[in-house]
N, C-alpha and C positions, 0 to 999 in steps of 0.2 A: 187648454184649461188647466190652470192648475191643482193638483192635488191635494187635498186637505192634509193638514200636518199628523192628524191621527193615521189615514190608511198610508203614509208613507213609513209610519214607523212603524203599523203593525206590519209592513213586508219586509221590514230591516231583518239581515241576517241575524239569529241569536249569537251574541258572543258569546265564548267559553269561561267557565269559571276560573278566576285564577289561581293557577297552583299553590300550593304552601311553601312558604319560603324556608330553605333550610338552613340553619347557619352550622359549622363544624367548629369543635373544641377548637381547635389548630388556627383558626379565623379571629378565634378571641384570644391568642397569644401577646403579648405586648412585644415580646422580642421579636417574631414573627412581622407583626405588625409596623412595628419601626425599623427595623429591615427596608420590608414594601417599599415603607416611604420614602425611604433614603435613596432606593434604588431610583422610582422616580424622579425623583429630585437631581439625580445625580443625570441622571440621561436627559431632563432640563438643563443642568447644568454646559453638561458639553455642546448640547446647540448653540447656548451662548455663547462659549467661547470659540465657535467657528467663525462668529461673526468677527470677536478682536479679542486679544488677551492683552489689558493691559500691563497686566502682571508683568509681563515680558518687556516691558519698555523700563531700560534704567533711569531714561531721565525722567519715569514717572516715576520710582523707586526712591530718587533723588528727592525729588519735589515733593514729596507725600504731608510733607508736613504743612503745605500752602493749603490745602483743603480738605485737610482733617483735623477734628477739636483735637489738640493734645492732649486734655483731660482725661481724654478714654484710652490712651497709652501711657500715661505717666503709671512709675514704679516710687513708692515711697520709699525704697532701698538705694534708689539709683542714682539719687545724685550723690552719696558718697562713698560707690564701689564703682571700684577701677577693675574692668574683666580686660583680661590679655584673653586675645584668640588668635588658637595656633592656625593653618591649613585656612587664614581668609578670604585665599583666590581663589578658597575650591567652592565645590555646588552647594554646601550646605551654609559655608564660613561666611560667603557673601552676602548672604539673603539673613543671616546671623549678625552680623557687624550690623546692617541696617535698620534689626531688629532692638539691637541694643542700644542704635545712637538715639532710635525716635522714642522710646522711652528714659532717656534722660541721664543713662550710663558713660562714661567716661570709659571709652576702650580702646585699648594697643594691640597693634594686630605684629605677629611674629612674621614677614615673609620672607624668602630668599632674596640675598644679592647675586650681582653680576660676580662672574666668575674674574679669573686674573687676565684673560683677554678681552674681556670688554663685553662679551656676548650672554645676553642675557641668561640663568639657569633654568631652562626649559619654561623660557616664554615668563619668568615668574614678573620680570620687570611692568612687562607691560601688562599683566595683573596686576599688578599692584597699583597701577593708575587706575584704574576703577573701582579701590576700596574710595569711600569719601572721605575729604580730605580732614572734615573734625576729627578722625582717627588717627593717633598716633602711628607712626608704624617704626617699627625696629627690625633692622636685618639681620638678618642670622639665620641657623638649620639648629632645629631640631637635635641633632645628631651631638652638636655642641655643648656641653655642660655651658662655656663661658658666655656663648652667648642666650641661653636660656636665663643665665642669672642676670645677666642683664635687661633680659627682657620681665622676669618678675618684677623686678625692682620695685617697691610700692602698690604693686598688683593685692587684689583681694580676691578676686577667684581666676581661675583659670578653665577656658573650654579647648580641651584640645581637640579639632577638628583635623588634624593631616591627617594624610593616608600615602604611603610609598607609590610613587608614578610610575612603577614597575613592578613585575614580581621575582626578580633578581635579588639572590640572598640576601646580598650585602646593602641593598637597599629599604628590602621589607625587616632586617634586623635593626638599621642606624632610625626607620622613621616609626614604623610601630613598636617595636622596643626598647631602645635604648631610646627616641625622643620623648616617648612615655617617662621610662626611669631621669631622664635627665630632667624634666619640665616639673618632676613632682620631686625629688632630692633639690633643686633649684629652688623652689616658691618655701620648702620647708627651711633650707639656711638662711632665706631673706626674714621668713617674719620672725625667727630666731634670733638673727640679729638684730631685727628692726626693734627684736623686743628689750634682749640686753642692754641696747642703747638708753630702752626707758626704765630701763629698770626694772621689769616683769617679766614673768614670767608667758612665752606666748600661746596663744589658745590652742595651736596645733602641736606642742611639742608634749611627746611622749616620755612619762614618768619613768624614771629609772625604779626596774624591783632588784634587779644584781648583774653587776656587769665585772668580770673576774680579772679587768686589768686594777683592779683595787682591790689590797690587800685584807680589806675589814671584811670582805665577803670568803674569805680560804678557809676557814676556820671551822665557820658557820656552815659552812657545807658537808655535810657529810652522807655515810650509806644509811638508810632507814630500816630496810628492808632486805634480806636473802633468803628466797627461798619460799616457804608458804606462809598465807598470815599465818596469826596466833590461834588463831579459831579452829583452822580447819587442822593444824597438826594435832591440837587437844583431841578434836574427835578421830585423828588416825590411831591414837594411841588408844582408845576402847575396841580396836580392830585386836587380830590373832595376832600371837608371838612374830609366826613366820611374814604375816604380812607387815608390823610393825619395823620391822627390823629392817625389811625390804627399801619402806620409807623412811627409816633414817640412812640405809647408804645410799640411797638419789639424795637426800638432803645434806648428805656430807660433800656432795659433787660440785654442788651449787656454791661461785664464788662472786664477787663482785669489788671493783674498789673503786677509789677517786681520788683525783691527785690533780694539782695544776701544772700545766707543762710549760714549756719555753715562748710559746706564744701568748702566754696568760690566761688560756681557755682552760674549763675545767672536762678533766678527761674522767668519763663514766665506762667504765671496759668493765666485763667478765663474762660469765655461763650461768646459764640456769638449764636444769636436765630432769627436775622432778617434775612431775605432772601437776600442773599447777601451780607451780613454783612461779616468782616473779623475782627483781632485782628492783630497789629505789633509792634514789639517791634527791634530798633535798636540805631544808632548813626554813626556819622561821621569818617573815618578812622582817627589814630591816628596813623603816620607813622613817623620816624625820619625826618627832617628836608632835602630835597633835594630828598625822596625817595619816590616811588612808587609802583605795580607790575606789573609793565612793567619785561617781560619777564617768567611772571610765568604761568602756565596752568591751573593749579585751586586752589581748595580752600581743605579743608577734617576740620573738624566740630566733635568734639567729645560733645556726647549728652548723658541725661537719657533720655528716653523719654514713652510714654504711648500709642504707637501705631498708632497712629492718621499720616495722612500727613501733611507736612510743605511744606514753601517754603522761599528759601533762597532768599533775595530780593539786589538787586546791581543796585546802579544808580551812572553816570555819570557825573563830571566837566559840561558836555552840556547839562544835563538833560533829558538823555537817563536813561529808567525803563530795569531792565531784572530781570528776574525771574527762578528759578532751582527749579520744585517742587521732594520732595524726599519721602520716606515711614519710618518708623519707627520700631523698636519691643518694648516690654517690657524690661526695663533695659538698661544697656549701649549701647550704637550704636557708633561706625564710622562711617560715614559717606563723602564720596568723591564726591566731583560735579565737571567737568571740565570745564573749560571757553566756551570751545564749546557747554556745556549742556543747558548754560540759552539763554532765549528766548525773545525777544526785548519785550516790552508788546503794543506796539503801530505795526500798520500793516508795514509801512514806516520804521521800524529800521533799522540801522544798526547794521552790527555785535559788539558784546562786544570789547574794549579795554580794556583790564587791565590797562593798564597804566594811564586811564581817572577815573580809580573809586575811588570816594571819600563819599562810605556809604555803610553801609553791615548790613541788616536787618533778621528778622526771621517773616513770618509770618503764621497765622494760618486760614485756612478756612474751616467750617462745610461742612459737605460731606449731600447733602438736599437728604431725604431720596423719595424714590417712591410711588409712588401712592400705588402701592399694596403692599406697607410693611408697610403702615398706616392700622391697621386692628382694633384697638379700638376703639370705638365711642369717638369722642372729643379726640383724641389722634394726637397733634403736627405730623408735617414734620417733625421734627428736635427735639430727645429726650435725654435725660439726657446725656447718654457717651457719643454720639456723638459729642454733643454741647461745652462740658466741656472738658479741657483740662489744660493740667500741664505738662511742659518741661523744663529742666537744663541744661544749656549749660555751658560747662569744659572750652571750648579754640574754635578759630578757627585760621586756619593756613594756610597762601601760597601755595601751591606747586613751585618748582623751576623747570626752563625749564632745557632743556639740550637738548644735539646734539647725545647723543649715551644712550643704555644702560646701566643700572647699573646690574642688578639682570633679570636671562635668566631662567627660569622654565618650566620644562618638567612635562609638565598634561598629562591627556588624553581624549580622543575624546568623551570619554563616548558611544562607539557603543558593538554591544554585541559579549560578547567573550564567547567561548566554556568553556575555565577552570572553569569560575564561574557560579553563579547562577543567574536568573536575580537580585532578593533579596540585594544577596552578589553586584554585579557589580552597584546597584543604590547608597546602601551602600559608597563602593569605590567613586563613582563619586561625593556623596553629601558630603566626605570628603577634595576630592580635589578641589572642588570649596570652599570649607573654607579656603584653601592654598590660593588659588588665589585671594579670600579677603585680605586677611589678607595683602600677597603683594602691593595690589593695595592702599589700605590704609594707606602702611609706607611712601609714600611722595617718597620713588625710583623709578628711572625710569626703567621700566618693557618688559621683553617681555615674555610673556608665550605662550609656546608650544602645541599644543592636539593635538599628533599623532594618527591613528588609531594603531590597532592591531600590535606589533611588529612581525616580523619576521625577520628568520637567514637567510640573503644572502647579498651577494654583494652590495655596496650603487654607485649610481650614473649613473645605466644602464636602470633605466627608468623614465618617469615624472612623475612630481609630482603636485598634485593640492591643494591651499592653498586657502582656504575658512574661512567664517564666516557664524556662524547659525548652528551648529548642526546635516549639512544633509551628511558628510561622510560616507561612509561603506568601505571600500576597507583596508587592511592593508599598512606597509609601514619599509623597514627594518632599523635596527638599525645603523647604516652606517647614511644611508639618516637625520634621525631624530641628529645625534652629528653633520652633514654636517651645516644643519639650525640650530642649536646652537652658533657653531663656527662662520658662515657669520651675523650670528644676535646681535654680540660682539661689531661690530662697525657700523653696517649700520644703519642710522638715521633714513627709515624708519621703521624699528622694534621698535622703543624706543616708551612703551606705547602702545601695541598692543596685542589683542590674538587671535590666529587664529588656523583651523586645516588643517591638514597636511596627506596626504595620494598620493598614486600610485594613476595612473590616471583610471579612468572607464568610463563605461558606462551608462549613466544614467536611470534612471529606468522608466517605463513605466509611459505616464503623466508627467513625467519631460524632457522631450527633447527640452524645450526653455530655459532652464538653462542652459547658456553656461558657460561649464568647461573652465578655463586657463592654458594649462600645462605648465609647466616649466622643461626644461630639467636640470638637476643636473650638473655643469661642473666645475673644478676648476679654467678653463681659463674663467670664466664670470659669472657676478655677477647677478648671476638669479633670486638673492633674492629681490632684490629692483624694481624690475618689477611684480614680483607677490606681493609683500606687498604695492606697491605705488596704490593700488585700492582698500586697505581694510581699515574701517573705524578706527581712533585712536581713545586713551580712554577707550578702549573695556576690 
C-alpha cells in the first residue's frame, strides 16, 4: 500500500540551512580575475593542441590566404612600404616574412650565400627555400657594409632579426654589432641619397648644429666660463679677508682653453681646482636663416674623450639654462642626449623647447673627492687626473623627429637560458647591447625588442607583458615576438623605445606591488599602443 505524500514527507530528513556565502576582496579583483581566466583558457588551449597544431604545418602557413578574408589582415601602410628582414631563416624571421606578405607588404629578406666551395653557410641555402617565393631575397652577411647597402636599396623600414649562430667573439661582434651598425649607417646613406637625387632633403637625416671641419664654426667657439659662476664669487667676496683671498688663489689656478688641431676637431683642455669651479667652452647656434630645431628630439655629439664626465649645456631665446650631463670612455664616443634628458638648471623651469635654443655649450666639472680618499698628509680634494682634462669634439648633430619607426630590432631580455652558460649568456647580452648602441646613435628612429626565452607554439593565445627594467623571467613564443614587430612598423608610440616582452606570470615573492599590465595579442585590436603608451621614450 502506498503511502500518502504527506506522512512520507513528514519522515523526510530535515535538511540543513544553507550557509552564508562569503565572497573575499581579492575574488573581486579584475587583474586577479583575468589571470583565472586566462589560466583556464590556456590549459583549454593545450588540450587542443595535443590533438594537432596546425600552426606547425608550413604548407598551411603557405596557404593561409585560400581561407582567410584578407580584409581582417590588410595594412593601409602596406602596399607602399618595402621592409627588408634581416635573420629570415630564423624562429622569429620566418613566421615574420609571413606575417608581412599576408598583409599586403612588399619584403626583402637579407640571407646568407654559399660559400667559395659550393657548400652551403651553415645550412643557410636550404633555408632560404622555405622563405616564400613573393619575397625578394638578397645575399649577403650582415657583417658587410656593401652588401647591406645593397640590400636597403629602396627599403622603408628595416627589421633586424639575426642573431650570431655561435658565441664565438668574432662572430657575436660581426652579427650583433657591427651588422647592427652596418644595416642602420646602410639604410641612412640610401635615403640620403635617394633623397639628394630629388632634391630634398631626407626625413632621417640629422641637422647639422657645428661640425669643425668648417672653418665658420673656429671662431665662434670659444671659453665661456673658468672657474666659478658670477654669482657665487660675488658672495665669496662678503666672506673674511683671509678666506677671500684663499678663494682667489684656487681661482687663479683654474685654467682652460680651445683651439682647433690638425684633425679639425675642436680641442677643450685645461684644470679646474677651486671648489666649485667649472670650465665651458661653447657659442651661439649657427643655423640657416629662417631655421630652427623645432621638431627634433635630441642632439648625438661625437667626441674623443678621456673619461671624465661632461655636460652638454643649452640655453634659451628667454634665458632658460638646461643641462644633459653624460659619462665618457677613453677614445672615440657617441654620444646621444634626448631633449627630454636636460634638466632646467633653475627649480621654476620650464621644460626644453627646441625650437627656443639659440646656444650649445660643453662643460666640464671636477668630481670633489671624499673625505676618506684624501689619505696623504697635505694631499688636495681634488688631484691631478681628476682636475685636468682634455676633450675633442668631431661634430654635433640634430636628431630629426618623426611619427613612426625606421629600424625595429629584435634583442633579448637577457634572462637565463638553459642552452648557455652563464659566462656564455652575459657574453651574448653585453654584445647585444652594443647592437643597440650603435642603433640608437645612428639618428634613426628605433624600436628594439627584448623578448624573453623563445619558444615553439602558437602566438596570440595568451598575454603578454611589456615592461622596462630588466625584471622579466617567463618566455614568450615566436609568433608573439614577429606579432610586435609587425604592429611596431607604424605605431607612433614605439618609435624610440625599448622594452621587454614576455607571457604573462606571476610575480615573485616581495614583488606583488608591481603591477603587471597584460595585454591580450589580437589582430582585431591594437594592443600595442596601450601597453607602450606607459613606457618611458628614448630608452
Amino acid at each position: 500500500m502506498a503511502r500518502p505524500a504527506s506522512m512520507s514527507a513528514s519522515r523526510a530528513k530535515p535538511t540543513k540551512p544553507d550557509e552564508p556565502f562569503s565572497i573575499a576582496i581579492d575574488d573581486l579583483n579584475p587583474v586577479t580575475m583575468g589571470r583565472k581566466s586566462r589560466e583556464v583558457f590556456d590549459d583549454v588551449w593545450t588540450q587542443l593542441q595535443r590533438i594537432g597544431n596546425p600552426a606547425r604545418s608550413n604548407q598551411a602557413s603557405d596557404g593561409l590566404t585560400s581561407f582567410v578574408g584578407a580584409g581582417e589582415f590588410e595594412s593601409p601602410d602596406a602596399a607602399s612600404t618595402t621592409v627588408l628582414v634581416t635573420g629570415a631563416t630564423g624562429r622569429v624571421g620566418r613566421v615574420l616574412v609571413r606575417k608581412l606578405l599576408l598583409r599586403g607588404y612588399k619584403v626583402r629578406a637579407l640571407v646568407r650565400q654559399r660559400d667559395s666551395s659550393g657548400a652551403a653557410s651553415g645550412g643557410a641555402d636550404s633555408a632560404a627555400e622555405a622563405i616564400p617565393q613573393s619575397a625578394e631575397l638578397v645575399f649577403g652577411d650582415v657583417g658587410d657594409y656593401k652588401a647591406c647597402r645593397r640590400a636597403v636599396e629602396g627599403v622603408d623600414k628595416v627589421i633586424c632579426c639575426s642573431g650570431a649562430r655561435s658565441t664565438i667573439t668574432a662572430d657575436l661582434s660581426r652579427v650583433e654589432e657591427q651588422g647592427v651598425s652596418n644595416l642602420a649607417a646602410a639604410f641612412m646613406d640610401a635615403q640620403n641619397s635617394c633623397a639628394r637625387r630629388e632634391g630634398r632633403l631626407a626625413s632621417v637625416a640629422k641637422r647639422e648644429v657645428v661640425d669643425f671641419k668648417h672653418e665658420r664654426y673656429h671662431d665662434a667657439w670659444d671659453i665661456r666660463t673658468v672657474g666659478k659662476p658670477v654669482e657665487e664669487v660675488n658672495a665669496s667676496e662678503k666672506a673674511g679677508k683671509g678666506r677671500r683671498r684663499a678663494a682667489e688663489r684656487a681661482r687663479a689656478r683654474d685654467v682652460a682653453e680651445c683651439y682647433i688641431n690638425e684633425d679639425d676637431n675642436l680641442v677643450f683642455e685645461g684644470a679646474v681646482y677651486s671648489r666649485g669651479g667649472m670650465a665651458e667652452v661653447g657659442a651661439q647656434l649657427q643655423l640657416p636663416p629662417s631655421q630652427t630645431l623645432h621638431g627634433c628630439e635630441g642632439v648625438v655629439l661625437r667626441l674623443r674623450a678621456d673619461e671624465h664626465a661632461y655636460t652638454c649645456v643649452l640655453r634659451t631665446s628667454s634665458g632658460g639654462q638646461y643641462g644633459a650631463k653624460f659619462n665618457t670612455r677613453p677614445g672615440y664616443n657617441t654620444i646621444r642626449l634626448p631633449f627630454n634628458a636636460f634638466r632646467p638648471a633653475s627649480t621654476d623651469g620650464v621644460p626644453l623647447q627646441p625650437g627656443d635654443i639659440e646656444y650649445v655649450g660643453i662643460r666640464f666639472e671636477p668630481r670633489m673627492k671624499l673625505l676618506e680618499e684624501v689619505t696623504q698628509p697635505g694631499q688636495s680634494m681634488f688631484d691631478q687626473s681628476t682636475n685636468r682634462f682634455k676633450l675633442e669634439v668631431d661634430w654635433i648633430k640634430a636628431l630629426p623627429g618623426g611619427a613612426e619607426t625606421n629600424f625595429v630590432l629584435v634583442s633579448c631580455a637577457g634572462t637565463h637560458r638553459p642552452d648557455l652558460e652563464e659566462s656564455q649568456r652575459e657574453k651574448v647580452v653585453a654584445y647585444k647591447r652594443k647592437g643597440e648602441t650603435a642603433l640608437r646613435n645612428s639618428g634613426l628612429g628605433y624600436t628594439i625588442v627584448r623578448p624573453g626565452p623563445l619558444v615553439e607554439e602558437a602566438g596570440g593565445y595568451k598575454a603578454l607583458v611589456f615592461d622596462q627594467g630588466n625584471r622579466i623571467s617567463q618566455g614568450i613564443s615566436c609568433a608573439d615576438v614577429a606579432d610586435v614587430c609587425l604592429k611596431a612598423l607604424h605605431n607612433p608610440e614605439a618609435r624610440n623605445k625599448t622594452f621587454e616582452v614576455c607571457f604573462e606570470y606571476q610575480p615573485e615573492e616581495g614583488l606583488e606591488f608591481y603591477e603587471l599590465i597584460s595585454h591580450l595579442p589580437d589582430k582585431s585590436n591594437s594592443y600595442l599602443t596601450p601597453a607602450l603608451a606607459v613606457l618611458a621614450g628614448n630608452t
